[in-house]
DOLO-531960 format. One record per residue (C-alpha): x, y, z; residue number from 1. Coordinates in nm, 2 decimals. Layout:
# DOLO-531960
<site xx="X" yy="Y" zz="Z" titi="NUM"/>
...
This chain:
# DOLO-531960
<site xx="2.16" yy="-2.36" zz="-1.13" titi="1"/>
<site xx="2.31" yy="-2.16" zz="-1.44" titi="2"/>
<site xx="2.41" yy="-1.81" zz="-1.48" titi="3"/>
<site xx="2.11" yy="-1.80" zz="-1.67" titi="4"/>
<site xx="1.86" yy="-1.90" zz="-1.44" titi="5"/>
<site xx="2.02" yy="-1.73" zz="-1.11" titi="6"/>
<site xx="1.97" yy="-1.43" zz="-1.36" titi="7"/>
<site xx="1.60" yy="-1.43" zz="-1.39" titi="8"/>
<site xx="1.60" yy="-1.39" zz="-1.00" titi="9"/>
<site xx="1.81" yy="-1.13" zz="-0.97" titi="10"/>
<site xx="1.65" yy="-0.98" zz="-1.26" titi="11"/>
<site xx="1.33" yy="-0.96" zz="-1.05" titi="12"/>
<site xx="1.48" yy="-0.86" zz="-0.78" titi="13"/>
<site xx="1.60" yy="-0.53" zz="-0.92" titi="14"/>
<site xx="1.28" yy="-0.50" zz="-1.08" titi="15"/>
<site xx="1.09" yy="-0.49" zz="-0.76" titi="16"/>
<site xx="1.38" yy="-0.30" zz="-0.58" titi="17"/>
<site xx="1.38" yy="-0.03" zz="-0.87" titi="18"/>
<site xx="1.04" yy="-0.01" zz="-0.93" titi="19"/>
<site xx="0.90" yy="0.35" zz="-0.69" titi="20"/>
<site xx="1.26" yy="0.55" zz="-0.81" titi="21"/>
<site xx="1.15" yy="0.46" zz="-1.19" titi="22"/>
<site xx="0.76" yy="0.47" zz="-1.17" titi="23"/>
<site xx="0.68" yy="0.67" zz="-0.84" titi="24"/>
<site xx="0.42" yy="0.37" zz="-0.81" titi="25"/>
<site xx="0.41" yy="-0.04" zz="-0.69" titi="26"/>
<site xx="0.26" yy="-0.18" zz="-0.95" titi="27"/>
<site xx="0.60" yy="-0.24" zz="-1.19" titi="28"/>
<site xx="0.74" yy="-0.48" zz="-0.92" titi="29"/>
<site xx="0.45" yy="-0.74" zz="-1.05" titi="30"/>
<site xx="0.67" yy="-0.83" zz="-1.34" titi="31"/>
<site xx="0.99" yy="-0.86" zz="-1.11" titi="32"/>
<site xx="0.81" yy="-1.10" zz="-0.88" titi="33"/>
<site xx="0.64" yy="-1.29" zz="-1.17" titi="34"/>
<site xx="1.03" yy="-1.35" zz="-1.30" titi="35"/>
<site xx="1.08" yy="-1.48" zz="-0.96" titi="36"/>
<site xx="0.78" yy="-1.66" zz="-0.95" titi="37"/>
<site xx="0.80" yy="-1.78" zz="-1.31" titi="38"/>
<site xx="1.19" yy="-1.94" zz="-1.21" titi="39"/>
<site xx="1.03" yy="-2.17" zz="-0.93" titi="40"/>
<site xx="0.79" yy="-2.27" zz="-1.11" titi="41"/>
<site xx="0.99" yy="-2.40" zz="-1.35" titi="42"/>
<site xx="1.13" yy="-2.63" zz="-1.16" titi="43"/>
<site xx="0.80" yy="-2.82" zz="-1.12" titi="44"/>
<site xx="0.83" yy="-3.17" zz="-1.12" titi="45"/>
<site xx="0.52" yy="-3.11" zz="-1.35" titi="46"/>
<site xx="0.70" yy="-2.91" zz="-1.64" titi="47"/>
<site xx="0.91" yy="-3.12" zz="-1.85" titi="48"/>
<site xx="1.27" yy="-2.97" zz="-1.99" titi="49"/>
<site xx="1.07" yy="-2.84" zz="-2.29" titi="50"/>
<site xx="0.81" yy="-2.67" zz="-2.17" titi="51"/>
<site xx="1.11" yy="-2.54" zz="-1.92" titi="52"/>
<site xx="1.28" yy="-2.35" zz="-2.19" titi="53"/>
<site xx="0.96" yy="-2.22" zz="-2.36" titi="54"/>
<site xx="0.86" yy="-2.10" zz="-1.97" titi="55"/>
<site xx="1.24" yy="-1.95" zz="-1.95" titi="56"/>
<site xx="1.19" yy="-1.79" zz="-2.28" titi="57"/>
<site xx="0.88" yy="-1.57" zz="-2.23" titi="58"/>
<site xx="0.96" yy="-1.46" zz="-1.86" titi="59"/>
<site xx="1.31" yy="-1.34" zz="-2.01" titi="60"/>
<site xx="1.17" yy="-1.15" zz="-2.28" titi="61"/>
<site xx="0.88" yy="-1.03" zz="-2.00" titi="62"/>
<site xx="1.17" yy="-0.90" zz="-1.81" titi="63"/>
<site xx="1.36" yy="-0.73" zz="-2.15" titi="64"/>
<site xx="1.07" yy="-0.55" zz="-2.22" titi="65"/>
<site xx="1.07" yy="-0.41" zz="-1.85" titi="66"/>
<site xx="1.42" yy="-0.36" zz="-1.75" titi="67"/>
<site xx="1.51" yy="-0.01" zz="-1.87" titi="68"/>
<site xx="1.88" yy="0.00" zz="-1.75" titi="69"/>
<site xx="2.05" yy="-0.25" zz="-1.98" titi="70"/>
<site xx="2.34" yy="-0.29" zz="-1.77" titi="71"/>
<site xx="2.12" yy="-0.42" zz="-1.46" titi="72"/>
<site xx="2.28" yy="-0.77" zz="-1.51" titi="73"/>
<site xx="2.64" yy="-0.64" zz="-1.41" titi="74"/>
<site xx="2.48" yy="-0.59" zz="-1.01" titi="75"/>
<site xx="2.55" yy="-0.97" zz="-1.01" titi="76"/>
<site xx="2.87" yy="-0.92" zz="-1.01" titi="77"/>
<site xx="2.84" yy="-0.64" zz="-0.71" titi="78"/>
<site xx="3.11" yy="-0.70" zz="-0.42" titi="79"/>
<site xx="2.90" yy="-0.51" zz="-0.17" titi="80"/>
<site xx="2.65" yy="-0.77" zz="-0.12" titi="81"/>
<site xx="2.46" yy="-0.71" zz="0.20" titi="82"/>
<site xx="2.47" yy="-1.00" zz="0.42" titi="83"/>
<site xx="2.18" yy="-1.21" zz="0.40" titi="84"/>
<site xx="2.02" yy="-1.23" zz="0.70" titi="85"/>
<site xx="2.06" yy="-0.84" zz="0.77" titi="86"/>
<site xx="1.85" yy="-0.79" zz="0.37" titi="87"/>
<site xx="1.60" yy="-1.04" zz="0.47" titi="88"/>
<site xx="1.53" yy="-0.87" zz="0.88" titi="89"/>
<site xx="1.53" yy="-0.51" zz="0.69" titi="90"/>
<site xx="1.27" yy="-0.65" zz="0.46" titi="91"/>
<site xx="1.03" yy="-0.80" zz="0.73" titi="92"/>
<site xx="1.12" yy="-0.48" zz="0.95" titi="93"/>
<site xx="0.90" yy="-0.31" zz="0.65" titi="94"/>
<site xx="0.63" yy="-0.59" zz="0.63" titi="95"/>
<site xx="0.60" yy="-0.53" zz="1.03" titi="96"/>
<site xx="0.39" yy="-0.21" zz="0.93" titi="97"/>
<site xx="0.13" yy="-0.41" zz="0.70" titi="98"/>
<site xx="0.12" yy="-0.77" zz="0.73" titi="99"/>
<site xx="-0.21" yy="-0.72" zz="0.99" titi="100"/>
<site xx="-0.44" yy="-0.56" zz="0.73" titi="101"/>
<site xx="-0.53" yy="-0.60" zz="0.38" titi="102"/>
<site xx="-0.35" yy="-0.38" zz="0.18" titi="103"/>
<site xx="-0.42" yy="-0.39" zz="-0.23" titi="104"/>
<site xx="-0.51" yy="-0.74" zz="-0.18" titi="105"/>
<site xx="-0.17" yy="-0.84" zz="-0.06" titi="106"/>
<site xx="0.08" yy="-0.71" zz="-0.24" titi="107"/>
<site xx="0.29" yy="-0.60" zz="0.03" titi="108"/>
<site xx="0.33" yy="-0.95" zz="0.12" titi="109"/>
<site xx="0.31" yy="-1.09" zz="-0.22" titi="110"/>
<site xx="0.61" yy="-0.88" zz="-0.30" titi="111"/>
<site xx="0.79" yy="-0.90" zz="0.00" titi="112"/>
<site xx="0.74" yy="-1.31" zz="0.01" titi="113"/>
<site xx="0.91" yy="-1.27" zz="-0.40" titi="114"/>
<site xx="1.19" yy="-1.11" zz="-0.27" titi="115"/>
<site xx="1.28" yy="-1.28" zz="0.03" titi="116"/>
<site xx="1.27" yy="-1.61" zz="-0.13" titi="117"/>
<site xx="1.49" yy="-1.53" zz="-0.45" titi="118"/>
<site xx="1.76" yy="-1.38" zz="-0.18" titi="119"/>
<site xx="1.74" yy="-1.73" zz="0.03" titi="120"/>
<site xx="1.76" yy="-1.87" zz="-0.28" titi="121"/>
<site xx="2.09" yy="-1.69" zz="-0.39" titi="122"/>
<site xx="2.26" yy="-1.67" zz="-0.07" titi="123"/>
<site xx="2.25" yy="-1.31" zz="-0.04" titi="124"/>
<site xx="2.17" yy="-1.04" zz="-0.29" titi="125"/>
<site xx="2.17" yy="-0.62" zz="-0.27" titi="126"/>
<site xx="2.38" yy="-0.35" zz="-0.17" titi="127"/>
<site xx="2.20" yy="-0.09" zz="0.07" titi="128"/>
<site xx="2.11" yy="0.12" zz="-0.23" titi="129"/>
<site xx="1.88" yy="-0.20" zz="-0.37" titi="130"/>
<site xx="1.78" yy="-0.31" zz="-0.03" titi="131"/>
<site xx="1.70" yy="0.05" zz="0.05" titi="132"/>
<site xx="1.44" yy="0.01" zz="-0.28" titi="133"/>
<site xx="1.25" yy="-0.32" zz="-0.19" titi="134"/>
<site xx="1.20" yy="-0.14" zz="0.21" titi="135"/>
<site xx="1.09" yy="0.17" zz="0.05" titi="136"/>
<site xx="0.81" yy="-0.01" zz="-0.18" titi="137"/>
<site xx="0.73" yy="-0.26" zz="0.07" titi="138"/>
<site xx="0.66" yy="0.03" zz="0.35" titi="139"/>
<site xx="0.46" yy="0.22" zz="0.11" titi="140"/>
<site xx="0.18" yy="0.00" zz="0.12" titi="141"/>
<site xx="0.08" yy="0.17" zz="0.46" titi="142"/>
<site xx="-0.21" yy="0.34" zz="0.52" titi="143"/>
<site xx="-0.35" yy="0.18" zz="0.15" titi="144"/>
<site xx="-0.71" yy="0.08" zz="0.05" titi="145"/>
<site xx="-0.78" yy="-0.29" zz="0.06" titi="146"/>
<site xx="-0.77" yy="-0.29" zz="-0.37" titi="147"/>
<site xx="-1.04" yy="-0.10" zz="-0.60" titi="148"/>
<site xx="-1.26" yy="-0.35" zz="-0.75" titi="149"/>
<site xx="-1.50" yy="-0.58" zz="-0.55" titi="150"/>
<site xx="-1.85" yy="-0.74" zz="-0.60" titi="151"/>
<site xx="-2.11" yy="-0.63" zz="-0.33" titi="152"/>
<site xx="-1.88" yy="-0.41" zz="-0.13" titi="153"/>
<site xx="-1.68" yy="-0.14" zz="-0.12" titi="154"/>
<site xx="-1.30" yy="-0.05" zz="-0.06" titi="155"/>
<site xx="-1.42" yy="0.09" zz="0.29" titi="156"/>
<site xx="-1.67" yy="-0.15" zz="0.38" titi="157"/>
<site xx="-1.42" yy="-0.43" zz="0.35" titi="158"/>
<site xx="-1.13" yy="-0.23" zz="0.48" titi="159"/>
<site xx="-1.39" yy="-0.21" zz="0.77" titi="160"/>
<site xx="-1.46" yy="-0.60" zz="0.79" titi="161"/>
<site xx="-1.35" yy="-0.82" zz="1.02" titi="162"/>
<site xx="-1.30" yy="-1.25" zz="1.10" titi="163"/>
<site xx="-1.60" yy="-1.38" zz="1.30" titi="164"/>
<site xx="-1.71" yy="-1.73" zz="1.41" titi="165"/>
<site xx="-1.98" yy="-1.67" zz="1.17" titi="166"/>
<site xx="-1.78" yy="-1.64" zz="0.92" titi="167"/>
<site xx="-1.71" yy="-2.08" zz="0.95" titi="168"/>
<site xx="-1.33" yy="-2.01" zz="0.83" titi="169"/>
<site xx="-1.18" yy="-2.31" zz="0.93" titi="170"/>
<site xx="-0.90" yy="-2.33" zz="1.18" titi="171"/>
<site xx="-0.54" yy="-2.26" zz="0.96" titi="172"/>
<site xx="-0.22" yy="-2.31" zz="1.16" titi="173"/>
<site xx="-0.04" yy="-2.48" zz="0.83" titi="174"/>
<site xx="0.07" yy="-2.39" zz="0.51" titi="175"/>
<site xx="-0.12" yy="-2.73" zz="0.38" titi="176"/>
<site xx="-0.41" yy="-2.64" zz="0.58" titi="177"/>
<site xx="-0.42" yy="-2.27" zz="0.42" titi="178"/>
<site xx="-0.34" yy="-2.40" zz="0.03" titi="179"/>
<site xx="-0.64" yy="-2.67" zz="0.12" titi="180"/>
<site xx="-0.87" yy="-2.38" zz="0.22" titi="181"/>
<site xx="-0.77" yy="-2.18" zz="-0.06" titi="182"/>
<site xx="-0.80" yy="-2.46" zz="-0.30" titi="183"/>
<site xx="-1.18" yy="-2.54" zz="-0.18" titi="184"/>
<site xx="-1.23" yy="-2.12" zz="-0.17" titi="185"/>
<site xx="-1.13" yy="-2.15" zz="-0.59" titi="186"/>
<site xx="-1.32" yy="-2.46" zz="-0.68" titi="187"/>
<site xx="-1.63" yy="-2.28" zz="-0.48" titi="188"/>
<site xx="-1.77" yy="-2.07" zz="-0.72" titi="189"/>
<site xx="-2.01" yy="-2.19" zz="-1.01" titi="190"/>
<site xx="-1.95" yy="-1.93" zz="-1.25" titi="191"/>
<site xx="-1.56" yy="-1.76" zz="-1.26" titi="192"/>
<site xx="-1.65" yy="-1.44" zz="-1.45" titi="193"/>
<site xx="-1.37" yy="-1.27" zz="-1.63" titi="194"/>
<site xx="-1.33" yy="-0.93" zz="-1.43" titi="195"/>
<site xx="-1.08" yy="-0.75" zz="-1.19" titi="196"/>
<site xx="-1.35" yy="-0.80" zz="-0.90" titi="197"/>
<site xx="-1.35" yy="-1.16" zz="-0.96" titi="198"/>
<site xx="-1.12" yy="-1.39" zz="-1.18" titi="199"/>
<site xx="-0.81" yy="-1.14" zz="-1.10" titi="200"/>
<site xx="-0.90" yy="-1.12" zz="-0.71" titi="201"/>
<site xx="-0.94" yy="-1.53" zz="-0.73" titi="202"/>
<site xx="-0.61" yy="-1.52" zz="-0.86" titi="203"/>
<site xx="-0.49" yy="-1.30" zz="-0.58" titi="204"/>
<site xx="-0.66" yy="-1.53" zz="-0.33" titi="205"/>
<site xx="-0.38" yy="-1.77" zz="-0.42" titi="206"/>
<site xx="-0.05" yy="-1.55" zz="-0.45" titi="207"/>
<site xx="-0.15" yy="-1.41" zz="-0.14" titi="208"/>
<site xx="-0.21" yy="-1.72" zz="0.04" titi="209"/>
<site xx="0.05" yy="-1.89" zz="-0.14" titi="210"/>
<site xx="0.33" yy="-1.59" zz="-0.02" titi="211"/>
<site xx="0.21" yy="-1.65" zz="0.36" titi="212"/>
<site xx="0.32" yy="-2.00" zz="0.32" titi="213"/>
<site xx="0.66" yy="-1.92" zz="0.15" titi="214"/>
<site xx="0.68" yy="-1.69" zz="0.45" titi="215"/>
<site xx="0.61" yy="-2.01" zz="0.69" titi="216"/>
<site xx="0.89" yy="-2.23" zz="0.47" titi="217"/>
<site xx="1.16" yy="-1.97" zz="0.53" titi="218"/>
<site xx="1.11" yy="-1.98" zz="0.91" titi="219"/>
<site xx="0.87" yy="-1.64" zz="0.91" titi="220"/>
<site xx="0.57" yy="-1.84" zz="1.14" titi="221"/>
<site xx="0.46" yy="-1.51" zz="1.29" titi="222"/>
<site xx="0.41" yy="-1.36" zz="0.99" titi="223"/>
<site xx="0.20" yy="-1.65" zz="0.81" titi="224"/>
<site xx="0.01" yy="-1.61" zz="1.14" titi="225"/>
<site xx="-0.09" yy="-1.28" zz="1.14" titi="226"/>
<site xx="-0.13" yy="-1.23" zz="0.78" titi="227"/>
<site xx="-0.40" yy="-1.48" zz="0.76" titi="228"/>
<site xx="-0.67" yy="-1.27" zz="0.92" titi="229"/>
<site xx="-0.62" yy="-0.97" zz="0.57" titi="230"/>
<site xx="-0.63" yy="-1.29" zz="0.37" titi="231"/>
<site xx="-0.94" yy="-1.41" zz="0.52" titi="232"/>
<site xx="-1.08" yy="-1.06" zz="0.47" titi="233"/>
<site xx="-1.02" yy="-1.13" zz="0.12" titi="234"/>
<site xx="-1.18" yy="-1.49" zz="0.14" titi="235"/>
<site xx="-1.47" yy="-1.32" zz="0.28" titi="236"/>
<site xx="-1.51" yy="-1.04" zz="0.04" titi="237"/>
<site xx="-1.49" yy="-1.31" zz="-0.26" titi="238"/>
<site xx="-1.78" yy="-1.52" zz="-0.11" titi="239"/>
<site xx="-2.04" yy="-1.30" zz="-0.17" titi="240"/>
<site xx="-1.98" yy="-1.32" zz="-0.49" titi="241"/>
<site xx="-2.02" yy="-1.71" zz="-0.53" titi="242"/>
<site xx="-2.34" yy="-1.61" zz="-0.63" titi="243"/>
<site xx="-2.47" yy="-1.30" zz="-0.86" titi="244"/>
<site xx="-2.85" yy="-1.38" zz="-0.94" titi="245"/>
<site xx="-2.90" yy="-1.08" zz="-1.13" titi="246"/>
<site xx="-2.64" yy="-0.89" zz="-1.33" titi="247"/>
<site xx="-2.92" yy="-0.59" zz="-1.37" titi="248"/>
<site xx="-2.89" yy="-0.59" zz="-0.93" titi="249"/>
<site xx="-2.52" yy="-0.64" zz="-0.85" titi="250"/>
<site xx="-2.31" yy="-0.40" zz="-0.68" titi="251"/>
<site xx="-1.97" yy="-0.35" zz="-0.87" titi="252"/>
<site xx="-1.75" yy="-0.15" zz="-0.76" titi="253"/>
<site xx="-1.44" yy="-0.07" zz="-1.00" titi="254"/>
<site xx="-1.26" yy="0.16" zz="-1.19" titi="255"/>
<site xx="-1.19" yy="-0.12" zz="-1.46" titi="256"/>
<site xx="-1.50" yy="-0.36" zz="-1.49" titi="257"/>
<site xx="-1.84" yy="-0.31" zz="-1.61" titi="258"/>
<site xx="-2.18" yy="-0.47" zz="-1.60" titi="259"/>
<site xx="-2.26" yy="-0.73" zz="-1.69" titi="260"/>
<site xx="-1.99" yy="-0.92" zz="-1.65" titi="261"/>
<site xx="-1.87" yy="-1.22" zz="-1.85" titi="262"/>
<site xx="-1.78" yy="-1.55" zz="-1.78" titi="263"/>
<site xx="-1.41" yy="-1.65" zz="-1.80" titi="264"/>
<site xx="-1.28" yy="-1.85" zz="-2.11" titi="265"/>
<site xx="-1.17" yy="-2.20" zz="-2.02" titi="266"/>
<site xx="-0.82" yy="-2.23" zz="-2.09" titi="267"/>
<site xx="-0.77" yy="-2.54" zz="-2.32" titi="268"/>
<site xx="-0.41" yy="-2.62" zz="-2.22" titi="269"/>
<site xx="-0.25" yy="-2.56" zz="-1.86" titi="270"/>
<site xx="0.10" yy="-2.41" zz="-1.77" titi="271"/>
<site xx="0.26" yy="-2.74" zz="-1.69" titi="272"/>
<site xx="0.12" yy="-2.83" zz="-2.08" titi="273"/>
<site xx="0.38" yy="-2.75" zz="-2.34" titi="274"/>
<site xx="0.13" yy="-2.66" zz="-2.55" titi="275"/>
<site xx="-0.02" yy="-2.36" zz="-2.31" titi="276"/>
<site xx="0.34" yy="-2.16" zz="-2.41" titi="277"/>
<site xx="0.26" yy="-2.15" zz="-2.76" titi="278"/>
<site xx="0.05" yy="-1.86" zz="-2.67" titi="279"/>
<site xx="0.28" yy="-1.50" zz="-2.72" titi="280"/>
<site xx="0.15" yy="-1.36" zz="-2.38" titi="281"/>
<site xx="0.36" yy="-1.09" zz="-2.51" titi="282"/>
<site xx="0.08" yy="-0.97" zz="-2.69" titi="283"/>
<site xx="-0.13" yy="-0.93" zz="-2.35" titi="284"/>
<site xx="0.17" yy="-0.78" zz="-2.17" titi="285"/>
<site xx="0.19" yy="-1.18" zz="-1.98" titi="286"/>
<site xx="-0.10" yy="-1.02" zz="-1.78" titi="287"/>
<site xx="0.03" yy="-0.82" zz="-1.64" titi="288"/>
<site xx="0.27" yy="-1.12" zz="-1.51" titi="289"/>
<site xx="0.02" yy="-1.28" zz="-1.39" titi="290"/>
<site xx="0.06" yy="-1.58" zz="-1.64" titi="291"/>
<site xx="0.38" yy="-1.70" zz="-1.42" titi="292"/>
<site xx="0.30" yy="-1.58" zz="-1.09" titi="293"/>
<site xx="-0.08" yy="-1.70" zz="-1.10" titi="294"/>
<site xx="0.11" yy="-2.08" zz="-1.19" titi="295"/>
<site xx="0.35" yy="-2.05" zz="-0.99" titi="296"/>
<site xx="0.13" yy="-2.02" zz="-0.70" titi="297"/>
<site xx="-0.15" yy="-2.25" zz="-0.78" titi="298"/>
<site xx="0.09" yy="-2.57" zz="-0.84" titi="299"/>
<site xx="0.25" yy="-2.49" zz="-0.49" titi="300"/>
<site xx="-0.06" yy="-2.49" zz="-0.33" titi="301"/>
<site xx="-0.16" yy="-2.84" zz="-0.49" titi="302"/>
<site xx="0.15" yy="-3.03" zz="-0.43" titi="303"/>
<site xx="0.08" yy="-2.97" zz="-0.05" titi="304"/>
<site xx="-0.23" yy="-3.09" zz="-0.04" titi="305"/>
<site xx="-0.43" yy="-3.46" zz="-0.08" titi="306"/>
<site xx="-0.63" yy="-3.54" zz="-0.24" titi="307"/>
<site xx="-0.57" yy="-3.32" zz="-0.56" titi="308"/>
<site xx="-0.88" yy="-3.30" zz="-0.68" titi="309"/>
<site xx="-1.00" yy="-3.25" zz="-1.04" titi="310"/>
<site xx="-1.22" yy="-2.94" zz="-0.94" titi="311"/>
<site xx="-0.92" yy="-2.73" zz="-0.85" titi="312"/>
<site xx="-0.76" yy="-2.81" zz="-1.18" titi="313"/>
<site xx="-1.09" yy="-2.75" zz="-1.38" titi="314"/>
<site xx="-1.13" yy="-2.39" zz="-1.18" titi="315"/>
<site xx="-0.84" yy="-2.26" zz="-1.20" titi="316"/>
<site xx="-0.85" yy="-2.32" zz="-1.62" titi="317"/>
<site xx="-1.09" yy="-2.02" zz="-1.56" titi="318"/>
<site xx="-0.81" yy="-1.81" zz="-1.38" titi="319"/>
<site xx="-0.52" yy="-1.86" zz="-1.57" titi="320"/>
<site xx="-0.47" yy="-1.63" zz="-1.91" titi="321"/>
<site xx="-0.73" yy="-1.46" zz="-1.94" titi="322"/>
């Protein structure tokens, strides 16, 4: 692993740790957990050397265009490094508070998965000041709505639901079993529409789901086992929307989308294709990251799973990049 690479995960890191003390908000940390994302993923058996560096390229320019404190790199060479098992316990100390309800459509653990893996993956990273910033963001997420755009609901009413038998969620004590369900939840709908309330939380279906199972691989069981009922609220809320018969009668609530909605474009290319990074996502901030994380997640969810079927390939191309 070069200096290089190890960067773009410490990069995200102090991206996400940084991210209330610059903004006063959680939404910055997206791009530090895309860099994270975005540096697994391309290690994907799938992505060839270069699509790698065209991969590499746009998340480090992502993260340029972010980082406000040039000399952010230097904290790699920090020699007060909290240990790493006393960073990663402070950080699931602050997921304790959320991980049983669905908060921004899982963002606390989304983030907190990010962060916990790049640390594992470094052997340690932080002093108390940065540790201090990813347990402050993480535990902010208490007492938040579910997220603010849905189809056929609204922020209270599924903030209110909850996981029934009728409901015919299969049983999920995997991470394979929850990236299958997930992967039949995507390939489920017959129309992906392009909207906040729909593509975006169909994308979120999978970074949550696919951060419960990074909590699972890094020994957190109990977590990935109680953060599947908020994830099956989510699963839940998206299902009514398999089916909109009339745009004139559906119930959107949003701050961002508006009737009627669109279908998604199909993305021609995929991220694994060299060709998909000829795009300047630049241009559309990356998505707000999304363009890495969204990847990153949906190829770990299909190499734990057989068959891979075609119809998760062909429905995500309605997620990604839009």
């Amino acid at each position: 692993m070069n200096r290089m690479n190890t960067s773009l995960l410490i990069e995200g890191l102090s991206i996400i740790s940084h991210c209330k003390k610059e903004t006063r908000d959680i939404w910055q940390a997206h791009f530090g957990a895309a860099a994270i994302g975005s540096w697994f993923f391309a290690r994907n058996d799938q992505v060839d050397s270069g699509t790698r560096q065209r991969i590499l390229a746009q998340t480090e320019q992502m993260v340029r265009s972010v980082s406000k404190n040039n000399d952010r790199f230097d904290e790699m060479e920090a020699t007060s490094t909290i240990d790493r098992l006393q960073a990663e316990s402070a950080i699931l100390n602050a997921l304790e508070r959320t991980i049983d309800d669905l908060h921004w459509v899982g963002h606390n653990v989304i983030y907190s998965a990010a962060s916990l893996s790049a640390i594992r993956e470094l052997d340690g990273w932080g002093t108390e000041e940065q540790i201090a910033g990813l347990i402050d963001l993480i535990g902010s997420f208490e007492k938040t709505i579910p997220g603010r755009s849905w189809i056929g609901f609204s922020a209270s009413e599924v903030k209110r639901f909850s996981v029934t038998p009728q409901d015919h969620f299969p049983t999920i004590r995997t991470p394979e079993a929850l990236s299958n369900f997930v992967l039949e939840e995507l390939a489920s709908f017959p129309v992906i529409y392009r909207a906040e309330a729909h593509h975006d939380l169909i994308g979120h279906l999978l970074t949550f789901s696919h951060a419960l199972n990074i909590l699972h691989d890094l020994g957190y069981t109990s977590f990935f086992d109680r953060g599947l009922v908020p994830l099956l609220k989510l699963a839940k809320a998206l299902r009514a929307s398999r089916s909109i018969p009339s745009m004139e009668a559906a119930k959107l609530v949003s701050p961002v989308d508006r009737l009627p909605l669109q279908p998604a474009t199909r993305s021609k290319y995929l991220p694994t294709d060299r060709e998909f990074w000829d795009a300047d996502y630049g241009k559309t901030n990356w998505d707000f990251g999304h363009v890495f994380k969204f990847a990153h997640s949906f190829y770990d969810h299909l190499e734990r799973v057989q068959p891979q079927k075609a119809l998760y390939i062909e429905a995500f191309r309605y997620i990604i990049a839009q």
